[in-house]
MINU-16435 format. One record per atom (N, C-alpha, C, CB): residue in three letters; x, y, z. Coordinates in steps of 0.2 Angstrom, whole numbers, padded with zeros to 4 digits, always signed. Glycine has a CB too. Example, Ala and Ser with C-alpha at 12.3 -4.5 7.8 and 13.67 -1.06 7.14 Angstrom:
BEGIN
ALA+0066-0028+0039 ALA+0062-0022+0039 ALA+0066-0016+0039 ALA+0057-0022+0045 SER+0064-0011+0035 SER+0068-0005+0036 SER+0064+0000+0039 SER+0070-0003+0029 
***
This chain:
BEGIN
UNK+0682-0157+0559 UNK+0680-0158+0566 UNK+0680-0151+0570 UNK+0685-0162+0570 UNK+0674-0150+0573 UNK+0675-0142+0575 UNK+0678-0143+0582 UNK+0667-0136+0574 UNK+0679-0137+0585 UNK+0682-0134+0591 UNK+0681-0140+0597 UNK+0677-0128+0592 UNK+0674-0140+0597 UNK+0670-0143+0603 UNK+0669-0152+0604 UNK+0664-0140+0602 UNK+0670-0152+0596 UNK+0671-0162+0592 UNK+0679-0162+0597 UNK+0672-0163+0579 UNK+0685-0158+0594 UNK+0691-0158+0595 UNK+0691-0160+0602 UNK+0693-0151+0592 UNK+0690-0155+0606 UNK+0691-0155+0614 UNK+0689-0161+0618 UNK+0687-0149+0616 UNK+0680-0164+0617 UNK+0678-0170+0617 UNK+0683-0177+0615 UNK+0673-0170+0612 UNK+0686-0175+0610 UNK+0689-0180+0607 UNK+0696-0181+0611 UNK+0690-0177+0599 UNK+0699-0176+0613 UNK+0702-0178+0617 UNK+0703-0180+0625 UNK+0703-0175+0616 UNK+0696-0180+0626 UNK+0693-0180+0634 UNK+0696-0188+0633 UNK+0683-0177+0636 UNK+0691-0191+0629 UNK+0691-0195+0628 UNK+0695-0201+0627 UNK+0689-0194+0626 UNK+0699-0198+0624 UNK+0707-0202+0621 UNK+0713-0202+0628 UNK+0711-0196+0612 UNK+0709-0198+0631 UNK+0715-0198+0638 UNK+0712-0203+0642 UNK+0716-0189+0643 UNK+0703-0200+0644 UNK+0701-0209+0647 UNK+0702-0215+0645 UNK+0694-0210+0646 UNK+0703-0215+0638 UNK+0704-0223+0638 UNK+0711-0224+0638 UNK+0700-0228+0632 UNK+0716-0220+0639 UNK+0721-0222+0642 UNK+0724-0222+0646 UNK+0723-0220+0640 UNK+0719-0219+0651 UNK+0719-0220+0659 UNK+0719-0226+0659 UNK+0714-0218+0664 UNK+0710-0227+0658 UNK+0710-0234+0658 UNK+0714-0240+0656 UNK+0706-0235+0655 UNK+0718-0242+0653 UNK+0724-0243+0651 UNK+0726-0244+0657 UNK+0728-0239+0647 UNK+0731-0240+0657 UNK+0735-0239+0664 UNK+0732-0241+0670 UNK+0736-0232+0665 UNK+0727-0240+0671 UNK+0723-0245+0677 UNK+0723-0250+0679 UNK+0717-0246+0677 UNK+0724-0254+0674 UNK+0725-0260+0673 UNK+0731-0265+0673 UNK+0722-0261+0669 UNK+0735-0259+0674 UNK+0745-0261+0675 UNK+0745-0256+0684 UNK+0753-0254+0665 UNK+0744-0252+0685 UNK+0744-0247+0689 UNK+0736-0244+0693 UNK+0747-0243+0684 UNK+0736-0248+0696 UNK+0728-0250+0698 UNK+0727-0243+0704 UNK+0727-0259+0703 UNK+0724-0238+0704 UNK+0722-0232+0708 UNK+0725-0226+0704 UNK+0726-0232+0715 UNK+0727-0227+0699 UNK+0729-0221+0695 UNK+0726-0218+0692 UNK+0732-0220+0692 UNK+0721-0218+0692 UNK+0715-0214+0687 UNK+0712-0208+0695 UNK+0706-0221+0683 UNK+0711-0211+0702 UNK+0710-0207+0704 UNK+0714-0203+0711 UNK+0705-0208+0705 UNK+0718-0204+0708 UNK+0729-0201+0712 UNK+0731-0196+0707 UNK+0738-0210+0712 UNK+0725-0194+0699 UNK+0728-0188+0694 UNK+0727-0183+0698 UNK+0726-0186+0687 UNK+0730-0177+0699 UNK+0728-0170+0701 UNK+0728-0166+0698 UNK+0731-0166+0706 UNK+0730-0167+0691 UNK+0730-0160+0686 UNK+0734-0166+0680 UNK+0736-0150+0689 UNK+0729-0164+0672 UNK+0730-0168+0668 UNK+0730-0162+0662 UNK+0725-0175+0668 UNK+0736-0165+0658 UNK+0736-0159+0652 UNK+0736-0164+0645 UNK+0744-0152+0651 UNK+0732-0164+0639 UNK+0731-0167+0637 UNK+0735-0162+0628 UNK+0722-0169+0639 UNK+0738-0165+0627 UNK+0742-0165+0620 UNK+0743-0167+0615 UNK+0746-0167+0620 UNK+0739-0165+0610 UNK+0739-0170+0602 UNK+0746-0168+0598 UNK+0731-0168+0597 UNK+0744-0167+0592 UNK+0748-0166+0587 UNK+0747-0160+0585 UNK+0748-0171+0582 UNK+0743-0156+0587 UNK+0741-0152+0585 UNK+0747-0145+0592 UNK+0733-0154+0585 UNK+0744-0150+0597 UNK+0748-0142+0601 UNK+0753-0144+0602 UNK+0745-0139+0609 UNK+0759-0150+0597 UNK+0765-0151+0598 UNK+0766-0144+0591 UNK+0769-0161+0596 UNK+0763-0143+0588 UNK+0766-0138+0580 UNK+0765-0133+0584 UNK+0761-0137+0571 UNK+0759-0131+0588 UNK+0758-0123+0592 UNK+0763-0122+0595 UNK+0752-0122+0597 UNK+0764-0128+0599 UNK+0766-0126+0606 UNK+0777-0128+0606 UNK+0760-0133+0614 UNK+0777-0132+0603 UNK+0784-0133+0601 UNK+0784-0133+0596 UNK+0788-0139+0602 UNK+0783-0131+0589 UNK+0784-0127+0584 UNK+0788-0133+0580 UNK+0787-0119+0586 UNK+0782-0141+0580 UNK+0785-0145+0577 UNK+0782-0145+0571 UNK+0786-0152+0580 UNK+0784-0148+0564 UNK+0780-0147+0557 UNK+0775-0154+0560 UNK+0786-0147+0548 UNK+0770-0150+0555 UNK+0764-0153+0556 UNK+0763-0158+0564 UNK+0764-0159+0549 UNK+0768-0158+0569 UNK+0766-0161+0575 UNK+0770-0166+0577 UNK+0759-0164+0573 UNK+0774-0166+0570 UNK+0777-0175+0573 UNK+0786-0172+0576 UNK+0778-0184+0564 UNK+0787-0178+0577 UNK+0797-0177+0582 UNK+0800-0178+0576 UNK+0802-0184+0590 UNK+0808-0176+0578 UNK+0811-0177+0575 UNK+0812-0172+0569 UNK+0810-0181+0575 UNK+0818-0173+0567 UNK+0826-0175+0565 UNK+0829-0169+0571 UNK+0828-0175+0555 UNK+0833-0171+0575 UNK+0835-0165+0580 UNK+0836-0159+0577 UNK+0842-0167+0584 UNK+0838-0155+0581 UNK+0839-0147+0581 UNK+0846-0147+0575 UNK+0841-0143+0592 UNK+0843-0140+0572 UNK+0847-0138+0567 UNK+0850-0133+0566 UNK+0846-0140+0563 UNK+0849-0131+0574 UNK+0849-0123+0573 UNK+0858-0124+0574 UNK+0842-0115+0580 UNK+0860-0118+0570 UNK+0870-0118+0570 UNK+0871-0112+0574 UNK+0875-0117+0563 UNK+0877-0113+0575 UNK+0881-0118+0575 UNK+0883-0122+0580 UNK+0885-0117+0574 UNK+0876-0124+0584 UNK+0876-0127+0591 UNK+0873-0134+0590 UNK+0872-0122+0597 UNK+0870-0135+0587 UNK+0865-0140+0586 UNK+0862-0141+0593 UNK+0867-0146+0582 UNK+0863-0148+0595 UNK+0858-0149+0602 UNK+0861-0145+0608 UNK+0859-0159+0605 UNK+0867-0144+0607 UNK+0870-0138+0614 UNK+0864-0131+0616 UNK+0880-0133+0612 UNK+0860-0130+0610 UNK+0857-0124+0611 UNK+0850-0125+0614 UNK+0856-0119+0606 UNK+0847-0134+0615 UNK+0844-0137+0617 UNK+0845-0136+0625 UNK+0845-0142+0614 UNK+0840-0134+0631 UNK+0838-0133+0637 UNK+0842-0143+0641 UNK+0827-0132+0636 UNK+0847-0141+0646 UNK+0849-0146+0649 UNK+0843-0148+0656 UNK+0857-0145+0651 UNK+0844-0152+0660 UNK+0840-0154+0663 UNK+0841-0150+0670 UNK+0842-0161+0663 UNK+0843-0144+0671 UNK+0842-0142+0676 UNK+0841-0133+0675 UNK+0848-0144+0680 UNK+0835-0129+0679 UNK+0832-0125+0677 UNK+0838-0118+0683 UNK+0823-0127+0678 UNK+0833-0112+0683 UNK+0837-0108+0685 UNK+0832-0105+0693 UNK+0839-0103+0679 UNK+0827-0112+0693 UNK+0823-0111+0697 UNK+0824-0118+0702 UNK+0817-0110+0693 UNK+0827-0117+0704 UNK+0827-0122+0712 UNK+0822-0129+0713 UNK+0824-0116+0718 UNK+0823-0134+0710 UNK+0819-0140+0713 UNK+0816-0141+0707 UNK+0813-0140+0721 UNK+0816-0137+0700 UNK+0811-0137+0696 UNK+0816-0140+0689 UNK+0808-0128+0695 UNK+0816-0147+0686 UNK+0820-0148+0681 UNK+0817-0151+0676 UNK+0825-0151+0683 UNK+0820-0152+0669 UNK+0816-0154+0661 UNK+0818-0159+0661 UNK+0818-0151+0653 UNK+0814-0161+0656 UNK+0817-0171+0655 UNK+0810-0171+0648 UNK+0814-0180+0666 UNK+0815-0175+0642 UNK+0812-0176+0637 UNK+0814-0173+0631 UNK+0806-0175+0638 UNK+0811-0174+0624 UNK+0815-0173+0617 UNK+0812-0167+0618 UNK+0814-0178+0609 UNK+0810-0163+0621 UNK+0811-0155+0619 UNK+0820-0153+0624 UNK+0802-0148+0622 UNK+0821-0158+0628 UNK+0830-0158+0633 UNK+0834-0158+0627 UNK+0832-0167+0640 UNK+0842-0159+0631 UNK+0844-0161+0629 UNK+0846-0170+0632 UNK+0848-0155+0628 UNK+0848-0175+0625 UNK+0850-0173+0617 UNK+0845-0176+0613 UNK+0858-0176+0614 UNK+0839-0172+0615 UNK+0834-0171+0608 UNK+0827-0177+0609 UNK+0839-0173+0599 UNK+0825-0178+0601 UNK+0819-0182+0601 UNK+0823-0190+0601 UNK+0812-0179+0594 UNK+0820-0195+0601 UNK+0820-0200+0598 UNK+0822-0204+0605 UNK+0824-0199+0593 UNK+0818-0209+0605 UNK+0818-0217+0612 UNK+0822-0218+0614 UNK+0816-0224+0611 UNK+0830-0217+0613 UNK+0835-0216+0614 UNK+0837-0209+0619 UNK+0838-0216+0608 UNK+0836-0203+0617 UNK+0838-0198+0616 UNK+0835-0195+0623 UNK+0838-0195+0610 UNK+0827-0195+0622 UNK+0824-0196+0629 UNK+0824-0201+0636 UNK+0819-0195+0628 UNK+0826-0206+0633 UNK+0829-0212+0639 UNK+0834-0207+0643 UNK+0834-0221+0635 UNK+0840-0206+0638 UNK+0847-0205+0642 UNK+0843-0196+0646 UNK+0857-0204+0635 UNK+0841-0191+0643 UNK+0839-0188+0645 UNK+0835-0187+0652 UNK+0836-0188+0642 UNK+0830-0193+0654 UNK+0827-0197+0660 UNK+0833-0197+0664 UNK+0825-0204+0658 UNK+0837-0203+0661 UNK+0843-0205+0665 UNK+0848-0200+0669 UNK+0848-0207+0660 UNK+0850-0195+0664 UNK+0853-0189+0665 UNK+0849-0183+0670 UNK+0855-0186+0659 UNK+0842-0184+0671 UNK+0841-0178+0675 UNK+0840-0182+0680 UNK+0834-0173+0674 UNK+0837-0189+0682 UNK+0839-0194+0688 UNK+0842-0191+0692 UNK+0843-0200+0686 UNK+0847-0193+0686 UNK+0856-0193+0692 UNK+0857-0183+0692 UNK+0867-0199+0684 UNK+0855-0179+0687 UNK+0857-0173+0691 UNK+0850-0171+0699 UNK+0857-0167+0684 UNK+0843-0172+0700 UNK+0841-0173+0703 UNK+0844-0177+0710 UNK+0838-0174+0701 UNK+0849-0183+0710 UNK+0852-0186+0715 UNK+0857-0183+0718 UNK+0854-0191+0712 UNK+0862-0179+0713 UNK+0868-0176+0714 UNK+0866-0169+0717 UNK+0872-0175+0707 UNK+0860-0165+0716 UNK+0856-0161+0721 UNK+0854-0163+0728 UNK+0851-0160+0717 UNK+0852-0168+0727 UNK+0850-0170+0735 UNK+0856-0173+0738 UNK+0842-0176+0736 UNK+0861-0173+0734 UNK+0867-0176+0740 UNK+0867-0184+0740 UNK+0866-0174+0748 UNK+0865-0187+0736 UNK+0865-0195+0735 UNK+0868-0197+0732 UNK+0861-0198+0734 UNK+0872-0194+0725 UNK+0877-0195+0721 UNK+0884-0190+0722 UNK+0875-0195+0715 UNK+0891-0192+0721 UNK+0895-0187+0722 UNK+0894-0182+0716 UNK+0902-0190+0721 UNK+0898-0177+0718 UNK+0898-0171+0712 UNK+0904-0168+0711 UNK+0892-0165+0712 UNK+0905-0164+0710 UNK+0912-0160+0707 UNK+0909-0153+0707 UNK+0916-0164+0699 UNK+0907-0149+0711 UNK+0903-0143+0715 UNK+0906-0138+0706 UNK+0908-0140+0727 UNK+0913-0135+0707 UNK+0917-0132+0704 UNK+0916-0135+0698 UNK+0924-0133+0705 UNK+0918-0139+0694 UNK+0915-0141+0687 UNK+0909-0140+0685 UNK+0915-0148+0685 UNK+0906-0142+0689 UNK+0898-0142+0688 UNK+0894-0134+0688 UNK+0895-0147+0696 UNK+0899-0130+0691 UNK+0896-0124+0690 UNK+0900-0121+0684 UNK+0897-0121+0697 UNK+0906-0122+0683 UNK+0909-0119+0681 UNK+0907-0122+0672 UNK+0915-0120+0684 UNK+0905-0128+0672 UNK+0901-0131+0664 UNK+0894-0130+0664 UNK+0902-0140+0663 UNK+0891-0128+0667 UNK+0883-0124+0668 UNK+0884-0116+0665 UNK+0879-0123+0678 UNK+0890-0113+0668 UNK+0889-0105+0667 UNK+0892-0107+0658 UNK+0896-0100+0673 UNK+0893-0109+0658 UNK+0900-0110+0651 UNK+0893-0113+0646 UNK+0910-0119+0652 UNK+0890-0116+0648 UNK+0884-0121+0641 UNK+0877-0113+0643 UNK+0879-0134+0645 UNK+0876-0110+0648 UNK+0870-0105+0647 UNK+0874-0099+0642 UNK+0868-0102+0655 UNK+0881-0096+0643 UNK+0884-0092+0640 UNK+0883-0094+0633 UNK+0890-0091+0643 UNK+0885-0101+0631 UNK+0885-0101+0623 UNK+0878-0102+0623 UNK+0888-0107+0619 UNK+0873-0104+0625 UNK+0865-0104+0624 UNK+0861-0099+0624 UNK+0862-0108+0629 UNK+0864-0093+0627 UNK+0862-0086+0627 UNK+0863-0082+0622 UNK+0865-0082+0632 UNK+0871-0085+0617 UNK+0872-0082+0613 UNK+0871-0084+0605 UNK+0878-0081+0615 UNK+0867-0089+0605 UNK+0867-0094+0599 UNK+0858-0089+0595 UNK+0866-0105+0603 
***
């Protein structure tokens, strides 16, 4: 397939998934403001998976998923969610992931309790070993 089949090909594969979605979620084909379209291909480029697919988690030592990116960034209002997060790939793993930036997103805006001191003090402690791994 060359370049220009490729690109096509994708145009395409995103429409009829809109489409899809239209039909559970009716106005959402024209409420997208910016749409990035992802194969298997720019998961090996771009996350540097073999041939494209998820999985089996991180194996880098001696941290395994601790050297994995947690759900909060070092940029203000800006946070990760999903198997490139922590704890990894797999329907499970990006559920709780979901779950977990949720609730840290909540605990930011003040709608869940938090523990100010821990929370800073177990952020500095997981970037120090993540810096150093």
């Amino acid at each position: 397939m060359s370049p220009d089949e490729y690109e096509k090909k994708k145009v395409e594969m995103a429409d009829e998934i809109c489409s899809r979605l239209e039909s559970i979620i009716p106005g959402i084909k024209e409420n997208i403001t910016y749409m990035e379209i992802g194969t298997p291909r720019t998961h090996r480029r771009f996350l540097s998976r073999s041939d494209g697919t998820y999985g089996p988690i991180p194996s880098r030592r001696p941290l395994g998923m601790l050297s994995m990116p947690f759900n909060k960034t070092d940029v203000e209002g800006l946070y990760c969610v999903g198997d490139s997060t922590f704890p990894g790939q797999g329907v499970n793993a990006v559920v709780f992931s979901g779950f977990g930036c949720a609730h840290r997103v909540l605990c930011d805006l003040g709608q869940e309790p938090t523990w100010p001191v821990v929370d800073k003090g177990f952020s500095g402690f997981l970037s120090y070993v993540r810096d150093r791994s």
